[in-house]
N, C-alpha and C positions, 0 to 999 in steps of 0.2 A: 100666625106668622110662620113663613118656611123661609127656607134657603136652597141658594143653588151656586154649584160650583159654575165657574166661569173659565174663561180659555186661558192656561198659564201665562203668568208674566214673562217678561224676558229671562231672568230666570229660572225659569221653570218651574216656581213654586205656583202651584195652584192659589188661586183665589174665592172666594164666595160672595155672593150678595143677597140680601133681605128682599124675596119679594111681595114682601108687603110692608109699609109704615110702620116705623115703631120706634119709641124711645129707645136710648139706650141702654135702662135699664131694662129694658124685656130682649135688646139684643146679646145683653149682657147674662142674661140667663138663658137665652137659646143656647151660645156658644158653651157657658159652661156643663147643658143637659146635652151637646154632641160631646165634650171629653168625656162626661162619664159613662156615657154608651159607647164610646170606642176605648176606654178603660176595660169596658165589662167583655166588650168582644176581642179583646187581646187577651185579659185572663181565660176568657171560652176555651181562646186559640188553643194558648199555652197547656193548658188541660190535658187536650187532644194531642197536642205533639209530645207528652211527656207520657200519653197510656201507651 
């Protein structure tokens, strides 16, 4: 299963969709394995802007 962002709402928040079939519990573990990879890439971030 992936995902893909789509063209912002009115607005302006971005939105995403599944493109491919899937329950909601497997949609429900994609979205929670992207916070923690944009968890992890904000601690990276953070790293880098405090050396």
């Amino acid at each position: 299963m992936s995902f893909s962002f789509t063209d912002p709402k009115p607005n302006n928040e971005p939105s995403f969709s599944f493109t491919e079939p899937a329950d909601v519990e497997e949609q429900l573990q994609a979205i929670a394995d992207m916070a923690h990879e944009i968890l992890r890439l904000v601690a990276a971030l953070r790293r880098q802007i405090n050396n």
